[in-house]
N, C-alpha and C positions, 0 to 999 in steps of 0.2 A: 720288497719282493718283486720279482720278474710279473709280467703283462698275466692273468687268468682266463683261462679260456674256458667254453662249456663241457663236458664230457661226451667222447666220441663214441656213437652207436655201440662199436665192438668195446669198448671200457666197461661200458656198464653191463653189457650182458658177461663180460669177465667176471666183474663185481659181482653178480647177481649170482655165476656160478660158483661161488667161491662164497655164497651164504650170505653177502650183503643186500642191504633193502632201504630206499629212500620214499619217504611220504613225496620225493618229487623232486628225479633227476637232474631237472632242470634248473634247481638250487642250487647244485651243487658244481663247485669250479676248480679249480685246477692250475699249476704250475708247471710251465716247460719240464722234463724231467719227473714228469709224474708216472708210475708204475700203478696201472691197476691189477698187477702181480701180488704187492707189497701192502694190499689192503683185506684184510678178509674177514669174515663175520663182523660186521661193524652194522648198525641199524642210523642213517642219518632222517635228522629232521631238521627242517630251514635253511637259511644262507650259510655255507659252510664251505669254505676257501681251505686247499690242500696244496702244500710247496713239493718244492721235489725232493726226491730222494725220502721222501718219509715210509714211514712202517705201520702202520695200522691195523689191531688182531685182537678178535673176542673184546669189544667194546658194545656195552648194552644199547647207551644210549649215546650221539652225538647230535646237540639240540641248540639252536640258535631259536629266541623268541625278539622280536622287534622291540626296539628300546630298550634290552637290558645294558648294563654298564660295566659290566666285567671287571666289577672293583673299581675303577676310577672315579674319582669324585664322590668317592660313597666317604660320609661323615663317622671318623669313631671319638666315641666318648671316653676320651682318657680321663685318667685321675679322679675326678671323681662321679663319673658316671653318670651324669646328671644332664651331659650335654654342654656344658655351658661352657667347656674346655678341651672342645671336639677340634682333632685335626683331619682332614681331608687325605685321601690314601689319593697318589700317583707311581705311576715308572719311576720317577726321577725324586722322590720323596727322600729324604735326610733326615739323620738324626738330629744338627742344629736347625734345620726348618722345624721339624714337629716338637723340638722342645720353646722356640720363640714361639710358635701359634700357642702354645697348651699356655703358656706362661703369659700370653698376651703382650709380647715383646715387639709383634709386629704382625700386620696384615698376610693371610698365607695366598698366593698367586699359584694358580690351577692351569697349568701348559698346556692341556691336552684336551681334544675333541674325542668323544666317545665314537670306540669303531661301530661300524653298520653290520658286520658280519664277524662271524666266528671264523677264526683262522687255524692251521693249525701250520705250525713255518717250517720251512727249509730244513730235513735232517732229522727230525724228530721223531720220534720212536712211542707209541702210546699200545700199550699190550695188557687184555686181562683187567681193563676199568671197566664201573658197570655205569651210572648215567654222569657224564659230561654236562650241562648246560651251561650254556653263553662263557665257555671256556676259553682266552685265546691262549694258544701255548706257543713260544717262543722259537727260536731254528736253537736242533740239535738237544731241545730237551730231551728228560726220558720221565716216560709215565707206566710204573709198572704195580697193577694190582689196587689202583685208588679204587674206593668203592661207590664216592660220591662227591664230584667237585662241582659248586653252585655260582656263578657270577662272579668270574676272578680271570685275575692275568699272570702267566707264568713268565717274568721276562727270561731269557737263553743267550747262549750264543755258545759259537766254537769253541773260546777262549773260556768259557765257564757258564758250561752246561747245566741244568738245573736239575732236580730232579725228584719226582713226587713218587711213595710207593706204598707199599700194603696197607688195604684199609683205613687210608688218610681218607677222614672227611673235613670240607673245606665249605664254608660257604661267606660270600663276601671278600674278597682277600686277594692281594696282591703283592707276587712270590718273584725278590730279585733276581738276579743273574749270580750262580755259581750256589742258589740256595739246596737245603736236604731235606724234605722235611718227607717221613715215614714211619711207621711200627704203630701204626694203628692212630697215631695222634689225631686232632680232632679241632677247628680251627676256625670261628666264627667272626666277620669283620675285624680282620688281621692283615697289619704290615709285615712282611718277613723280610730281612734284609741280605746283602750279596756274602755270601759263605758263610750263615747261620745254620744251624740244624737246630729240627725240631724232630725226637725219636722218643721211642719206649711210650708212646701213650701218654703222652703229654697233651693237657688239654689249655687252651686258653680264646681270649673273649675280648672283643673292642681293645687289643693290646695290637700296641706296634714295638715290633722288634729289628733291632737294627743288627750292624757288620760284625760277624763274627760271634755271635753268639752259640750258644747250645744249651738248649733244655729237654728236659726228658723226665718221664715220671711224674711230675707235678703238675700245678695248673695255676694259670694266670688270668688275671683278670683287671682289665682299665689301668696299663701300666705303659710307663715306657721305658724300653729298654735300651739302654746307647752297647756302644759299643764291650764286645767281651762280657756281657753278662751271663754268668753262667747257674745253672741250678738243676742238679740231676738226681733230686730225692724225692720219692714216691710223697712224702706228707706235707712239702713245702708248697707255702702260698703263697705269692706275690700279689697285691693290689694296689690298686689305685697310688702310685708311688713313682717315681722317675730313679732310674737306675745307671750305673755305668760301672766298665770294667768288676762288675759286683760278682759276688760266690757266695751264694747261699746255702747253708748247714740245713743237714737234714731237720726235718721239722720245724723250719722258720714260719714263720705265720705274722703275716701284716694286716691290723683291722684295721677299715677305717668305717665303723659303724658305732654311734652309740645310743643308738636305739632311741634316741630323742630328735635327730634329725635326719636320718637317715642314712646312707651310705655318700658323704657330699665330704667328706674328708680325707686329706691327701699328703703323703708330705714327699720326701727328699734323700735318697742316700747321695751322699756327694763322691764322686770319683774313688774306686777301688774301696770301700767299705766292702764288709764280711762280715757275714752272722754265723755265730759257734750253733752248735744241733740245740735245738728248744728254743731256740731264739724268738722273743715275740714283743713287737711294738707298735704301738696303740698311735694311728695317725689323730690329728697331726703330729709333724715331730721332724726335725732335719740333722742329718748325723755328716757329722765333719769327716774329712777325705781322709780316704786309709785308715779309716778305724775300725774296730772288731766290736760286735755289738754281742751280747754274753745276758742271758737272763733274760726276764721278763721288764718291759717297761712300760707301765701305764702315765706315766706323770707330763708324756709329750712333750720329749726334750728335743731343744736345739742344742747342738755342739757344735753347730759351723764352727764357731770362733776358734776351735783348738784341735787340729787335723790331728791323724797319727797317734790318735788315742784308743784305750780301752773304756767301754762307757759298758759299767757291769752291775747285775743287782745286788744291792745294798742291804742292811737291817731295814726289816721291819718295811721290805719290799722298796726303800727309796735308792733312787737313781746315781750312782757312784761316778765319777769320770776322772781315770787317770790320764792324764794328759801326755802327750807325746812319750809314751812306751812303745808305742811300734815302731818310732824310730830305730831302734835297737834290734832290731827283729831283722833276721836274714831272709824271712819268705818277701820281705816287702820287697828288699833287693830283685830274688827272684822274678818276683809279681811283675818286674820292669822288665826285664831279660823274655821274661817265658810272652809276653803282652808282642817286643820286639820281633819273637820268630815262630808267631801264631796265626799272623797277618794268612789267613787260608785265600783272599779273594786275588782271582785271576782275570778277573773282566779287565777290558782295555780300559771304561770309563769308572774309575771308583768314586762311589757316591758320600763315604763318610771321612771325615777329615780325620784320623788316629794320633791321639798325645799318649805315647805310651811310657815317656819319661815320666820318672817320681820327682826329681826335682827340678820343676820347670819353674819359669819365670812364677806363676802363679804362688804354685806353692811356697817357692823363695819370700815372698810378700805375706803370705800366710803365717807362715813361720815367724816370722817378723810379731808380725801384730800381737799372735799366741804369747810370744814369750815378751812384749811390752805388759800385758795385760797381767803376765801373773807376779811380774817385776813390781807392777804396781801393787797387787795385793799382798803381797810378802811386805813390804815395804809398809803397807800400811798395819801391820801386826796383826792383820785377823787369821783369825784358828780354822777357818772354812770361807771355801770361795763359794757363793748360793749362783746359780747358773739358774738359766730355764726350764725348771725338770731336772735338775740332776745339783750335785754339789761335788767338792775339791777339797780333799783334807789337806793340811799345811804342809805332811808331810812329802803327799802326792806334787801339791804346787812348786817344791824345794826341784826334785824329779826330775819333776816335768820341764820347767827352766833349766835345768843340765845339758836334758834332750835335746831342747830346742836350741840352745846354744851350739850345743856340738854341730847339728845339722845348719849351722848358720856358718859354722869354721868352713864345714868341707864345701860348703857350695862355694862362700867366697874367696875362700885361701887355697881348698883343695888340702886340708889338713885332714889325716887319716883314724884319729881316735874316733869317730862313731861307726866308721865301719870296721874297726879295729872290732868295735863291741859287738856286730853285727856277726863276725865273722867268727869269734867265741861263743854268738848263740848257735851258728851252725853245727861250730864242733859240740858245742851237747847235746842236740840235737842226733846227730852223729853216734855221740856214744849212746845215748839211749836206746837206740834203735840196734847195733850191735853188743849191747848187752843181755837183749831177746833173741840173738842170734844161737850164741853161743850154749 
């Protein structure tokens, strides 16, 4: 921002006619291009820096206290709450940084020196907030109708303006560049990441959420969200869990309490997982990429080892996993496509790295292994494959090596039978839904 200067006699007595009031003028500074027009009923307290062109109207309180941190450097306790897998909030924070720190994958490095004063930058528009403290807000945000933002940073810019509105309360927390977050949500030691919204009364806690996100209605707690996670139903919980490209069904509910050690458990949805409505699983537990999670699961199952599956409740409540069926499935298709032209963030600098291809090198290898694995069990004649927490009837394992085969043609030949089947699930899909037309 351009050089600050102090406020000139006639400013303030502008200010002052115009229903503003400072515990002390002389705190208060200014940017070339500053209008004391363009400010009115505002009550400042402390060091409080104004850029040009900004808008300031019916704000309670604007309060700067020495030492506060405005989010930076403030530790949240992911996963499992407990502290012990706490990552540090910055401006420039990622979703592969905060999943290496939480995972202990490597040391996290902290860029930034905490500012001395509250800013409020170049362009910005704040109308109808009631107390601000040690707020900085970004150039060209807009703040309309917050009712309470406590020790946070709003990053902005031209390119992708941010924007905070009715009755968001915030404390702790720092909000990227192109972020939404409004409709009363409610936001405590929270990352929010560049073209996320957060709407409808959504509340969440020590959770970082990364690019492209949206939530609304429900409430989070000690998670991380990567990129594209989505969840917009009034009963679903998310906890202590690491998520991506995810869509959670109404009423999903993740515990990871079992009342014997406390809330210190945590597990994994790996890349584009989905939970059907009711959905509920008992951390720990780690569900393999692109799979649909159906029923209740207490048995804390892993399925890494076999993406693209349905893992559903069983007899007699035990944990079922049909193995690569969602290969078949025309939404997964979609889920690549709709991921490609969703991409919402317009900032110049983008902070999160997007795989929104299904079949990447990863998965290629994934695939692989899945279908060595059930090659072997078929092979060895047994009637059920026993998994960690879940099991594979023989019939399922025959399937599922179809699946995975097919998916093994088209990536390296480009041969068209699995999307051949993909594209027949569409059309019934299709007719079902024009048979209730009609």
């Amino acid at each position: 921002m351009s050089a600050f200067r102090k406020l000139a006699p006639s400013e303030i007595a502008t200010l002052e006619a115009q229903g503003c009031s400072s515990t002390g003028w002389d705190l208060v500074e200014v940017a070339p291009g500053f209008s004391a027009e363009a400010v009115k009923r505002v009550h400042f307290a402390g060091r409080i820096r104004i850029g040009a062109s900004c808008t300031l109207e019916d704000i309670g309180l604007l309060e700067y206290t020495a030492g506060a941190d405005f989010g930076i450097g403030r530790s949240v306790s992911v996963l499992d709450e407990t502290g012990s897998r706490s990552v540090v909030m910055h401006t420039g924070l990622n979703w592969q940084e905060a999943l290496d720190t939480a995972l202990g994958r490597r040391a996290q490095e902290i860029p930034e020196c905490l500012p001395e004063v509250m800013e409020i930058g170049e362009g910005a528009s704040v109308r109808r907030c009631g107390a601000m403290r040690n707020v900085n807000v970004g150039p060209f945000a807009r703040l309309e109708g917050a009712s309470l933002l406590e020790n946070g940073t709003i990053s902005s810019s031209a390119e992708a303006p941010s924007f905070t509105g009715i009755s968001v309360i915030a404390k702790g927390f720092v909000f990227a560049e192109g972020s939404h977050i409004d409709g009363a949500s409610q936001l405590k030691d929270c990352f929010v990441g560049q073209a996320s919204r957060i709407d409808c009364g959504f509340s969440a806690e020590e959770s970082l959420i990364f690019s492209n996100c949206h939530f609304e209605k429900g409430e989070a707690c000690a998670i991380i969200a990567g990129p594209f996670t989505v969840s917009h139903h009034k009963s679903s919980l998310l906890i202590g869990g690491v998520y991506s490209y995810f869509n959670a069904g109404s009423g999903t509910n993740f515990s990871n309490h079992l009342y014997k050690t406390g809330p210190v458990h945590w597990g994994i949805c790996e890349k584009g997982v989905k939970t059907a409505s009711g959905a509920y699983l008992a951390w720990p537990a780690r569900i393999g990429a692109h799979s649909l999670v159906m029923g209740k699961h207490s048995s804390h199952p892993d399925t890494s080892a076999f993406p693209f599956s349905y893992l559903v409740e069983g007899e007699a409540g035990q944990s079922r996993l049909i193995p690569g069926v969602m290969l078949k499935s025309w939404g997964l298709r979609r889920d690549g496509e709709k991921w490609k032209s969703r991409d919402r963030r317009t900032s110049k600098c983008l902070s999160d790295t997007l795989e929104p291809e299904i079949f990447n090198p990863a998965m290629h290898e994934a695939i692989k292994k899945a279908a060595f694995t059930l090659e072997a069990a078929l092979v060895g004649g047994n009637p059920k494959y026993q998994g960690r927490g879940y099991s594979i009837t023989s019939s399922d394992m025959v399937k599922g090596l179809e699946y995975y085969r097919l998916a093994l043609r088209e990536i390296e030949s480009g041969d068209g039978a699995l999307k051949a089947l993909a594209l027949e699930d569409k059309k019934k899909d299709e007719a079902l839904a024009t048979s209730f037309q009609n």
